[in-house]
C-alpha positions as CSV (number, residue, x, y, z in Angstrom):
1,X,-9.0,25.4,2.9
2,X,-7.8,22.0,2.9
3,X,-7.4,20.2,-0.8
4,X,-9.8,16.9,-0.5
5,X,-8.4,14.1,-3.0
6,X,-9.8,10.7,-4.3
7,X,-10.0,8.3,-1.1
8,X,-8.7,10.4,1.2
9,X,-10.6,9.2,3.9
10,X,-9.9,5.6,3.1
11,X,-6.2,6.1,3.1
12,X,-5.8,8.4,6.3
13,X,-7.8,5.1,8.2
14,X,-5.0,3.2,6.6
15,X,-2.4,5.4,7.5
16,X,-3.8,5.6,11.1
17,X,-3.7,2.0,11.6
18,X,0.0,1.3,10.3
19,X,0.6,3.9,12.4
20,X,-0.6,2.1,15.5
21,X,0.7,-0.6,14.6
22,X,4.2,1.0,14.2
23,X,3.9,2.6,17.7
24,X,3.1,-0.8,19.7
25,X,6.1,-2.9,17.3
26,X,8.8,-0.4,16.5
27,X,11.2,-1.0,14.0
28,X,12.7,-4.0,13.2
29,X,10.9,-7.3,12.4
30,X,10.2,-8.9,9.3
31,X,7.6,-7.2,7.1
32,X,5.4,-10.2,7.7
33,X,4.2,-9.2,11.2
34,X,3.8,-5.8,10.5
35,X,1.6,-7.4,7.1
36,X,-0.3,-9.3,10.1
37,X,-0.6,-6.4,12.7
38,X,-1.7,-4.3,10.0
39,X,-4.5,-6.6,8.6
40,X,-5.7,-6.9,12.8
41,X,-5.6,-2.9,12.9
42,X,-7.6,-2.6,9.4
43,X,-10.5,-5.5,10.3
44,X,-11.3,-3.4,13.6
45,X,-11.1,0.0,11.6
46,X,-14.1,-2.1,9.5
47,X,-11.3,-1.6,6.3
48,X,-12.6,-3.6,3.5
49,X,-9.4,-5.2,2.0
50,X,-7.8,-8.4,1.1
51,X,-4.4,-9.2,1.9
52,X,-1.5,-11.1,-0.1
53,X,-4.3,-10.7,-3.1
54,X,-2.9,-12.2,-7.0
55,X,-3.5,-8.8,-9.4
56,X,-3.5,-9.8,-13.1
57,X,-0.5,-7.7,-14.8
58,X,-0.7,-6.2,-17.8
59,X,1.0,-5.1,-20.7
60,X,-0.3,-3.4,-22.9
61,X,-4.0,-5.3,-23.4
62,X,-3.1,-8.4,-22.4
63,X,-2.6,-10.2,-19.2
64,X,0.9,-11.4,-18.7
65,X,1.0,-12.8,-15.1
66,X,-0.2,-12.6,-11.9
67,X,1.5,-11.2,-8.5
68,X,0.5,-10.9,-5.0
69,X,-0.1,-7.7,-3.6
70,X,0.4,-6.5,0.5
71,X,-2.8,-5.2,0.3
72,X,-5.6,-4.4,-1.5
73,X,-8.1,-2.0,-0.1
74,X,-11.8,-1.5,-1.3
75,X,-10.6,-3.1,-4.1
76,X,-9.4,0.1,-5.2
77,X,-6.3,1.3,-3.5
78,X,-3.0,-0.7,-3.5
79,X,-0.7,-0.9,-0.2
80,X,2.7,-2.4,-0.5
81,X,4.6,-2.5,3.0
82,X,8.6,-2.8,3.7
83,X,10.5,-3.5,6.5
84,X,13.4,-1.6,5.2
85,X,16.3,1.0,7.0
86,X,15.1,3.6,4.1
87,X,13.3,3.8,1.2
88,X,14.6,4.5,-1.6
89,X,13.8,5.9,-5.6
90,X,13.2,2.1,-6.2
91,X,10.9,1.9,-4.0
92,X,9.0,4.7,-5.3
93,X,9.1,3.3,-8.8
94,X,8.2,-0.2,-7.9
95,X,5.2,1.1,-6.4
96,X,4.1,3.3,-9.7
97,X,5.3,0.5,-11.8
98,X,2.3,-1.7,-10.0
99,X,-0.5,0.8,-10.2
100,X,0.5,0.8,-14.0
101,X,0.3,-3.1,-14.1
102,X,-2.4,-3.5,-12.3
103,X,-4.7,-0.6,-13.6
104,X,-4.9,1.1,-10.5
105,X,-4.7,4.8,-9.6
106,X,-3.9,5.1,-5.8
107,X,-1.4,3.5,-4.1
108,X,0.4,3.8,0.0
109,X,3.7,2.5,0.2
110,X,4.6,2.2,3.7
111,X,7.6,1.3,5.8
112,X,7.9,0.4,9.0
113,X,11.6,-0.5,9.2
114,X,12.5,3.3,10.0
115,X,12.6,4.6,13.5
116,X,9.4,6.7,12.4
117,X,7.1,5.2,10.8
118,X,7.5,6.2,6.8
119,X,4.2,6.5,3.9
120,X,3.9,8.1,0.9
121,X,0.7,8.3,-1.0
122,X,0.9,7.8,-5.4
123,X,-1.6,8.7,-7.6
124,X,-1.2,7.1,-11.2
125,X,-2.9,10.0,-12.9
126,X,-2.2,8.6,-16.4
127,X,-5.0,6.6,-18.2
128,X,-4.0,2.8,-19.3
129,X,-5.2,2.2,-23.0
């Protein structure tokens, strides 16, 4: 029996089209053009999302500045892209850093600078005060 999880359906879609997008580029641009491919793939998947969208960040109540995010799907689930040789523990704790800031539980960090194309999927399961 397969394990169903919150958005998984919006997230596989997601995953599906960085994944086409990986297979027609291949490795090695700058992650603005895969940020551009990607936003093409989504639009004709029907993804609701904004792109390069200012978050509010948070500490603790209070809003302490702003920062653009890759993507923002369905308003709900927050996709950061690289264009790096490997990901890395930062990259991992950048991403769970931002769902903390941002109040947001879901989170796809993908990277298309790898050979393969590489995601991983984050769940913030802690509740923000």
């Amino acid at each position: 029996m397969t394990q169903s999880y919150k958005f998984q359906e919006l997230t596989h879609t997601i995953i599906g089209c960085a994944m086409r997008v990986h297979s027609t580029l291949g490795s090695g641009f700058p992650e603005v053009i895969y940020q551009r491919s990607l936003a093409q793939e989504l639009s004709k998947a029907g993804v609701a999302f904004q792109r390069e969208v200012s978050l509010p960040i948070y500490y603790e109540q209070e809003i302490v500045g702003h920062r653009r995010v890759d993507f923002l799907a369905a308003e709900q689930v927050l996709v950061e892209l690289k264009a790096t040789s490997e990901l890395t523990n930062i990259h991992f704790n950048q991403i769970l850093n931002y769902l903390t800031a941002y109040r947001l539980e879901i989170g796809l960090l993908i990277n298309f600078g790898e050979p393969s194309l590489r995601f991983r999927r984050f769940i913030k399961t802690k509740r923000q005060p």
